[in-house]
C-alpha positions as CSV (number, residue, x, y, z in Angstrom):
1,X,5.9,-2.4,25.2
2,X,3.1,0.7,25.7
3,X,0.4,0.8,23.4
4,X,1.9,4.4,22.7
5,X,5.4,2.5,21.6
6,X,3.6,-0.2,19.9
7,X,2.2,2.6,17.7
8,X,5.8,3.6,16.3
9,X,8.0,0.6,16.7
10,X,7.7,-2.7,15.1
11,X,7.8,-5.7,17.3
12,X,11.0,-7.8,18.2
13,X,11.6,-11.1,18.0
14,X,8.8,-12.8,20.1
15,X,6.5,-10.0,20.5
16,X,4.6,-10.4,17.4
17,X,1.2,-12.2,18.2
18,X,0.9,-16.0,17.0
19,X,-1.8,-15.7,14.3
20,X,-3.5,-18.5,12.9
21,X,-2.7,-21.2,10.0
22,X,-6.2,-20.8,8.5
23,X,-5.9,-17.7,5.7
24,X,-8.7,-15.1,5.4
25,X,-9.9,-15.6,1.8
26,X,-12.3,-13.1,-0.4
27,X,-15.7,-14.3,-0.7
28,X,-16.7,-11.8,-3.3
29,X,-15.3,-10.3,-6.8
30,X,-13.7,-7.1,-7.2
31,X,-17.0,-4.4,-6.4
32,X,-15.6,-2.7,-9.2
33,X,-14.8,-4.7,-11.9
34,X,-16.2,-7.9,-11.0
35,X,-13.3,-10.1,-11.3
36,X,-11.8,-12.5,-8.8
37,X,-9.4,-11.0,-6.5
38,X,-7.7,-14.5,-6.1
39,X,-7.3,-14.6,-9.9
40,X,-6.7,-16.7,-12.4
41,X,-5.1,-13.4,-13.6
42,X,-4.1,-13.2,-17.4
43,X,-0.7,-14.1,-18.7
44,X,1.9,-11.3,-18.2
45,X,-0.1,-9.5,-15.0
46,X,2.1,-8.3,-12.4
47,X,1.8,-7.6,-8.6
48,X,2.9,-5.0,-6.4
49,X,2.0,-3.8,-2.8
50,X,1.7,-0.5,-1.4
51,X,1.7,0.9,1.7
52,X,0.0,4.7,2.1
53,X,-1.7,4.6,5.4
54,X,-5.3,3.7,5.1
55,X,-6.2,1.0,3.0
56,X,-9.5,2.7,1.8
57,X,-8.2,5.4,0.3
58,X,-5.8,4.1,-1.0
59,X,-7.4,1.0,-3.1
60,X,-9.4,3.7,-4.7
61,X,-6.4,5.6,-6.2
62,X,-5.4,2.5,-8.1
63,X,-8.8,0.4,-9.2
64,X,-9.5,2.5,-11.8
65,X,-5.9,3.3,-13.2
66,X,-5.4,2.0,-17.0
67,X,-3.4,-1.4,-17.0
68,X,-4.7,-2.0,-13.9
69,X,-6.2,-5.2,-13.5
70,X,-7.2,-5.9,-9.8
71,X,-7.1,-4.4,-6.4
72,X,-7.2,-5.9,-3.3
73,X,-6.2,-4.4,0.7
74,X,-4.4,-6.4,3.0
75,X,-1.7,-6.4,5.4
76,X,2.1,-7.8,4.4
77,X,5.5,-6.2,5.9
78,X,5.2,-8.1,9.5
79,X,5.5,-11.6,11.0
80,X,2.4,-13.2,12.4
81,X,0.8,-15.5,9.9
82,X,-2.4,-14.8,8.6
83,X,-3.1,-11.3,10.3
84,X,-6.6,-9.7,11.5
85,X,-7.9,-6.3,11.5
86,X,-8.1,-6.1,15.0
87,X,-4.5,-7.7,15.6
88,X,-2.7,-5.4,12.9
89,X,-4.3,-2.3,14.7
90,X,-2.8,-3.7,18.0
91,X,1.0,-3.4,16.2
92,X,2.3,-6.2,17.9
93,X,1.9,-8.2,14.2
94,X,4.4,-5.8,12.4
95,X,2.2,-5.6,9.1
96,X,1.6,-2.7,7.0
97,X,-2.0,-2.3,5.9
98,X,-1.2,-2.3,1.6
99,X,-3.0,-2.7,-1.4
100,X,-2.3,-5.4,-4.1
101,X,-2.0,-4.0,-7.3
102,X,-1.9,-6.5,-10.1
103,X,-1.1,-4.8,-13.5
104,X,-0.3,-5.0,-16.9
105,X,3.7,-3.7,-17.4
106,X,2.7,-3.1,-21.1
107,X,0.3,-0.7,-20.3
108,X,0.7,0.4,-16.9
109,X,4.5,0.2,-16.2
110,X,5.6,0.0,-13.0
111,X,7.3,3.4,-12.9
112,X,4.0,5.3,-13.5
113,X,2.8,3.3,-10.7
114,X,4.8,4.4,-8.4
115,X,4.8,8.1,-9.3
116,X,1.1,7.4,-8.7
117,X,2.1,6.4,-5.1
118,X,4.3,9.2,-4.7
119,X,2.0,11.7,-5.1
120,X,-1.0,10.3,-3.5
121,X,0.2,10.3,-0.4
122,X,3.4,11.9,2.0
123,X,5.9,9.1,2.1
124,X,8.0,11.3,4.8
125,X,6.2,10.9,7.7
126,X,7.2,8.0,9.0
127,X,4.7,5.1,11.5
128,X,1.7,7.6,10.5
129,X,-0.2,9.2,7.4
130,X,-1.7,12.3,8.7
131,X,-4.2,11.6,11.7
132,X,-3.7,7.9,11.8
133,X,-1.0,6.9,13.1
134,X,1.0,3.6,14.0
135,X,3.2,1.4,12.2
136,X,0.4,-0.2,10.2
137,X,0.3,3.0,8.5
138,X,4.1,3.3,7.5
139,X,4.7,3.9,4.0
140,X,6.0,1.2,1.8
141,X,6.3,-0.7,-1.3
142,X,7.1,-4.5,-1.6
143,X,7.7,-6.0,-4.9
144,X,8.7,-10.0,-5.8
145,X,12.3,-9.8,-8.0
146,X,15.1,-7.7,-7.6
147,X,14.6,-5.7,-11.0
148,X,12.1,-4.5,-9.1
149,X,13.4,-3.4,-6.2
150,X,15.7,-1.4,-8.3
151,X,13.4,0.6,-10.2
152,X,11.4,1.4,-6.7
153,X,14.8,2.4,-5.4
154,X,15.3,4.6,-8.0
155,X,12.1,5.8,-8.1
156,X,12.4,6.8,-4.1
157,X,15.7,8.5,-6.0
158,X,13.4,10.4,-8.6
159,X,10.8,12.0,-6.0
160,X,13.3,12.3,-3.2
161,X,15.4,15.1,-5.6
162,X,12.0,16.3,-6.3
163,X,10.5,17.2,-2.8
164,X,13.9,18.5,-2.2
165,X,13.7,20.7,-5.2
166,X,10.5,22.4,-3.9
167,X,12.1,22.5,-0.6
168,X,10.2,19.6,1.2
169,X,11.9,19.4,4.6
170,X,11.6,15.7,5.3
171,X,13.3,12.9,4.0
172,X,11.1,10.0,2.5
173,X,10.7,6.9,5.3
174,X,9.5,4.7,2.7
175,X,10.0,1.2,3.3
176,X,10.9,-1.0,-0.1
177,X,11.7,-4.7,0.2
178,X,11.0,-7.6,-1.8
179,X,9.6,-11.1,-0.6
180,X,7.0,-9.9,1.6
181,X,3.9,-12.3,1.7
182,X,0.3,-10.5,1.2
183,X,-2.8,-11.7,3.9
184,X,-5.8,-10.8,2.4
185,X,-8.0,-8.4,4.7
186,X,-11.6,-9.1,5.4
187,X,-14.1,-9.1,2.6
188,X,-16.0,-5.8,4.3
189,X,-12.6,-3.8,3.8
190,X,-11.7,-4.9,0.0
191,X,-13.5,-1.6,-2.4
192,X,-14.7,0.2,1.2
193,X,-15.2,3.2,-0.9
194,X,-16.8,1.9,-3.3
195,X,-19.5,-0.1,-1.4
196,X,-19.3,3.3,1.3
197,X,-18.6,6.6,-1.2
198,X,-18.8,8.6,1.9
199,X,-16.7,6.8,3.8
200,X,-13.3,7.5,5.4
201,X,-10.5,8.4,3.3
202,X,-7.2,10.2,5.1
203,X,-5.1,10.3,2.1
204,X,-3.1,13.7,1.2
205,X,0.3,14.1,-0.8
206,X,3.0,16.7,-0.2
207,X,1.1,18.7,-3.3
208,X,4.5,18.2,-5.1
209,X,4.0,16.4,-8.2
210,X,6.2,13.1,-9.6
211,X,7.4,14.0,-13.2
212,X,6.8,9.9,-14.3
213,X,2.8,10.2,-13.1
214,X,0.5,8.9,-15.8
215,X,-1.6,11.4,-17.3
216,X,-4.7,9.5,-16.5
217,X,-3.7,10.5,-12.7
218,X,-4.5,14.0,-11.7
219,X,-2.6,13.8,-8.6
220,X,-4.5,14.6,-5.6
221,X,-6.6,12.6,-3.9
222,X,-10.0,11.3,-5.0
């Protein structure tokens, strides 16, 4: 494939580069809040990953989010094992670049979540979010039972009648799937914004708002 293709089509079977069997793992706490990004995690936390484009941005939407118990960016969706930066950005691996949200259901469900998602980015344009573009920055969500992946469905439902509504052209390109394995990225992208507050963020919604969006979310990005 050209790079140019590489940049809007996922790689077939035997494209995808080899990888590696050692994992990347985080050397540091959460820059944040100081706890361990590999857990252990308190009993009844729960995981999700999402895809938004740039994985700066969009760490910082969640970190602070009440319920929320740790953030992390990495790269899940493709097929090479154990993923780099620099392969991801070549698209032959197939990943997405997400952020692990781990939360508390009872006071963050996963609903408000993903209206949170919705609106913090445009989940209608396909291998790109605004200027960067290329499958890594697809929009997706990947969650680990099929109750799940119902209520992300019909959350896709939910803000699909609702861009539609305000007469939003596009239709949503989100990917959602379960069983989708999370790589870790390197330990100089996990809380980039936090460690960089004028760094790079490319993160901008539609401007149309999700009706489910927690009130501690004001819906544009920060």
């Amino acid at each position: 494939m050209t790079m140019l293709t590489r940049k809007f089509a996922l790689p077939e079977a035997g494209e995808a580069l080899p990888g590696r069997a050692e994992a990347i793992r985080p050397a540091a706490p959460h820059a944040v809040s100081g706890r361990p990004l590999e857990g252990p995690w308190p009993e009844g936390i729960r995981t999700v990953l999402l895809g938004m484009g740039c994985f700066w941005g969009a760490e910082r939407v969640f970190w602070s989010l009440p319920g929320v118990w740790i953030t992390a960016v990495g790269y899940a969706g493709g097929q090479t094992p154990n993923p780099t930066y620099n392969e991801v950005c070549t698209g032959r691996t197939g990943h997405a670049e997400v952020v692990m949200v781990a939360y508390d259901p009872a006071l963050m469900p996963l609903a408000s979540l993903l209206a949170v998602f919705w609106q913090r980015h445009d989940p209608t344009q396909g291998m790109r979010q605004g200027n960067d573009v290329g499958t890594q920055y697809r929009s997706a969500i990947y969650v680990d039972d099929a109750a799940a992946l119902a209520e992300a469905e019909a959350s896709r439902s939910a803000y699909a009648a609702a861009l539609k509504a305000a007469g939003h052209g596009r239709a949503i390109t989100t990917e959602i799937a379960t069983g989708r394995r999370f790589y870790f990225a390197e330990d100089y992208h996990q809380q980039y914004l936090a460690k960089n507050p004028n760094g790079y963020c490319g993160l901008a919604g539609t401007g149309i708002a999700c009706p489910a969006a927690p009130a501690a979310d004001v819906g544009q990005p920060a």
